[in-house]
N, C-alpha and C positions, 0 to 999 in steps of 0.2 A: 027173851032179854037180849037185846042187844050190847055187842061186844063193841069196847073204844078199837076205832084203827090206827092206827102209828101215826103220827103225823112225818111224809118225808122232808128231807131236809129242804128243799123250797118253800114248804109250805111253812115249816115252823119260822124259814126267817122272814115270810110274808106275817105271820102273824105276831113276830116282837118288831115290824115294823108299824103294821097296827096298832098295837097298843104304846107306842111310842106318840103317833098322831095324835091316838085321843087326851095320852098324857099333855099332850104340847097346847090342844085345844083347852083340856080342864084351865092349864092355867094362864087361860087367857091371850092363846097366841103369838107369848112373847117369849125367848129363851135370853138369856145371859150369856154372850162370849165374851169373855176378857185378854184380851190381846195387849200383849206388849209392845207400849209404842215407843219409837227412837226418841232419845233426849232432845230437843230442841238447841239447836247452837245458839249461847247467848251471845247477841249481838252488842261488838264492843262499841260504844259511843265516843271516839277519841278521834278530834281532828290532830292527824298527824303525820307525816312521812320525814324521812330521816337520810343523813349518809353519816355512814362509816366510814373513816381518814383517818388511817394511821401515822404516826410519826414520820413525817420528809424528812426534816434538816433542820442547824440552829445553827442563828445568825445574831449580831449583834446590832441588825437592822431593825426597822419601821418603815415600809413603805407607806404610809397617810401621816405619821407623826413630823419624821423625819426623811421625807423623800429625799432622794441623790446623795445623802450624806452616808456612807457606808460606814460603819463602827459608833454611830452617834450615839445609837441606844443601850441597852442594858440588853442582855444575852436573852432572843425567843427560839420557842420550838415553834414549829411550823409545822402544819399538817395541810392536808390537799395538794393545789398547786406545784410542783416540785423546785421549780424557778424562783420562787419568790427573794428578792432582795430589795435592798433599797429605792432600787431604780424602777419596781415592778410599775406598769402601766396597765389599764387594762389589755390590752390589743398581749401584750404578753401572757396574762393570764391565759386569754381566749386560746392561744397557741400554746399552750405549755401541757405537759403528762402530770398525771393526777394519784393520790395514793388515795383517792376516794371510792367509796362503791357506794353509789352508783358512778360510773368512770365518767359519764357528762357533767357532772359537776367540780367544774375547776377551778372553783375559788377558792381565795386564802382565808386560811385562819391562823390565827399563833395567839402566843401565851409567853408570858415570861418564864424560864426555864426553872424547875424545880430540883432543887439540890437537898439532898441528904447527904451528911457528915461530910457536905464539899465539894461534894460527886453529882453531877449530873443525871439524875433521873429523869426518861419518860416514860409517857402515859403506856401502858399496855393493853387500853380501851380507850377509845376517842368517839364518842357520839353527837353525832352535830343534829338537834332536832328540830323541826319547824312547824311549830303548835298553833293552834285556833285556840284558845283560854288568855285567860284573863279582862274579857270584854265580854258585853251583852251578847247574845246567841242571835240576835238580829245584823249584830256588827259582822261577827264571825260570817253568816251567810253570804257578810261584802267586801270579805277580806280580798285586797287586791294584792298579786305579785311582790315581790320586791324586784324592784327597777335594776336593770342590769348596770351594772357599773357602781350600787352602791358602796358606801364606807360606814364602818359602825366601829366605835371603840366603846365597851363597856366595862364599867368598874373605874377606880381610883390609884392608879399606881401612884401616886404622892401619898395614900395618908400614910398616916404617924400612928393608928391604933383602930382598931373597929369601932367604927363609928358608924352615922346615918349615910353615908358616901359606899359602907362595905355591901354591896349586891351579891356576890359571891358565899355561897354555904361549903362548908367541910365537913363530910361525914364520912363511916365505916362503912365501903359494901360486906353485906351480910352479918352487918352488927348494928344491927338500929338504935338495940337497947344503947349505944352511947351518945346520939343525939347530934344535931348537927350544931355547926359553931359558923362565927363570921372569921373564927382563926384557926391554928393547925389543931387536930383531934389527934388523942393516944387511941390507934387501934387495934385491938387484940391481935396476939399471934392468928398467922390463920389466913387475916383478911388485909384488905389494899386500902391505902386512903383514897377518898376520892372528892373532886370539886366540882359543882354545879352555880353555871351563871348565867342570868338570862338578860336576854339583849334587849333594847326597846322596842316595841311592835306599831307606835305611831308615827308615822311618818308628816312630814311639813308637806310634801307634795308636790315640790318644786327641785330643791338641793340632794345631789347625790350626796356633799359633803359638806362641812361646816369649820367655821375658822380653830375651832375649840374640838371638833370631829364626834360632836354630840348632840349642838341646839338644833340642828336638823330633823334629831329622830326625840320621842319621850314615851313619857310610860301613862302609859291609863292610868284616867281618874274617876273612881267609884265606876268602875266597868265599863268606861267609853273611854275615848280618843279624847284630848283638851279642842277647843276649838283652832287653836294657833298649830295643830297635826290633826287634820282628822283624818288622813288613811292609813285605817289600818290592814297593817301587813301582818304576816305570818312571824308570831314567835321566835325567834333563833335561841336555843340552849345549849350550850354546848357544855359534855357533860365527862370528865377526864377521872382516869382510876389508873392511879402510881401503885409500883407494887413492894411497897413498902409500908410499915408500920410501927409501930412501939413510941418511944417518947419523942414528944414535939420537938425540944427544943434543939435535937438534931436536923430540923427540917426550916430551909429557907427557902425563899425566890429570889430571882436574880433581882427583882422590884423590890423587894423586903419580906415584909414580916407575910405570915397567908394572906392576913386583910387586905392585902396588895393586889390580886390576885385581878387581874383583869382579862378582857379577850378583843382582839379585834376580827375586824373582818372584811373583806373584801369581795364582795359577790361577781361571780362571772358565772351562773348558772346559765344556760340558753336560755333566752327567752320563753322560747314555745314550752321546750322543761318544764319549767317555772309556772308557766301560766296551768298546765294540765296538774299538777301537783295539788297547787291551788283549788281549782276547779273539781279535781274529783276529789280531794281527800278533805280539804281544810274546811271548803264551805260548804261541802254537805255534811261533815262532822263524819268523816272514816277515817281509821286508822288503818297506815298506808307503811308499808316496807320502803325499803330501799329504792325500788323499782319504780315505786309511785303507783303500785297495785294494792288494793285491800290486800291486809296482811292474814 
């Protein structure tokens, strides 16, 4: 009778490599590895790039309402450009220092100035954004520039109450639950009032500016351009957070009541700027930083 021999240690791992084989063949030469894979980055669909402009200076000018006449207007804040007054021209613009970022952007914006209990408040968040929405997605991929030297005034500094004239919304950051209004909102302790207004994105195609500083540009109809504007340009919103809150009726404009609430504007972007912004962010629909880089 023969004796079993030891198996040495090569051989026994030759033979739990063998029976591993035949196990892998029984079942059909297929094994299971489940490997974890990296999340996929979901890709954001948002035409859009933006500057940030903090508060310059306040004047009781209009350079497009009231050019040359210094004190004419009602008290604005100003943001971008640092120079802006009455007298501003483009050609100053183009020359002037900027509180924007990105710094090549040195056009003006202002606002009628915000007062609490009489005091001069501003924004402690100033976003100026330049959006692809509100038109067909075929429009959007034809969104052209906005033409250097424009002028836009939007909103109604004359009304008398909210009304269909009021384009501007008032709401709580970080407090949705209270809703936006077309006039001043009570915002919990805690959080900042803030206003959102959006400019018109059709342009006539001929006129930087217009006698009333508005029949030039207009707002899409049922997702297109009217025929009397049809290019459309890029969105402007400009989007302001006061850091203040509680009861409205400590809260005015130098224009009046919120519903007043307007924005102008005066483009001196550079050209080329401008046109890359457009080109890689708005019309192929990315959202775009500061920089004009996917964000």
């Amino acid at each position: 009778m023969e004796r079993a021999v030891p198996l040495s240690a090569p051989r026994r791992r030759l033979r739990i490599v063998s029976l591993f084989v035949a196990l892998f063949a029984l079942l059909g030469g297929y094994a299971v590895v489940e490997r974890a894979e990296p999340a996929q980055a979901r890709v954001v669909r948002v035409a859009e790039f933006l500057a940030d402009c903090p508060y310059s200076h306040r004047l009781p000018d209009d350079p497009i309402i009231f050019p040359g006449l210094p004190g004419a207007s009602h008290m604005h804040s100003f943001f971008g450009a640092t120079t802006t007054n009455a007298y501003t021209n483009l050609a100053d613009l183009l020359n002037s220092n900027t509180t924007c970022n990105p710094r090549v952007d040195v056009s003006s914006y202002w606002v009628p100035t915000f007062y609490a209990d009489n005091v001069p408040v501003e924004p402690t968040i100033v976003t100026f954004y330049y959006l692809g929405e509100g038109v067909r997605s075929d429009i959007v991929a034809n969104t052209q520039p906005l033409p250097l030297g424009l002028r836009i005034v939007a909103g109604n500094a004359r009304a008398t109450g909210p009304d269909s004239t009021t384009i501007s919304r008032w709401s709580c950051l970080h407090a949705g639950h209270v809703g936006a209004s077309k006039d001043f909102v009570n915002c919990p302790a805690g959080t900042m009032i803030e206003s959102y207004l959006d400019f018109p994105q059709c342009w006539n195609g001929r006129d930087l500016d217009s006698p009333d500083h508005k029949s030039h540009m207009a707002y899409p109809v049922n997702q297109a351009c009217p025929p009397s504007h049809p290019v459309a340009v890029p969105k402007l919103r400009q989007v302001l957070r006061y850091p203040v809150n509680g009861d409205p009726a400590r809260f005015r404009l130098a224009s009046g009541g919120g519903f007043t609430m307007h924005g102008d504007f005066f483009n001196a972007w550079p050209e080329a700027e401008m046109l890359r912004r457009v080109r890689d962010c708005i019309r192929p629909v990315i959202k775009c930083g500061a920089d004009g880089r996917p964000s």
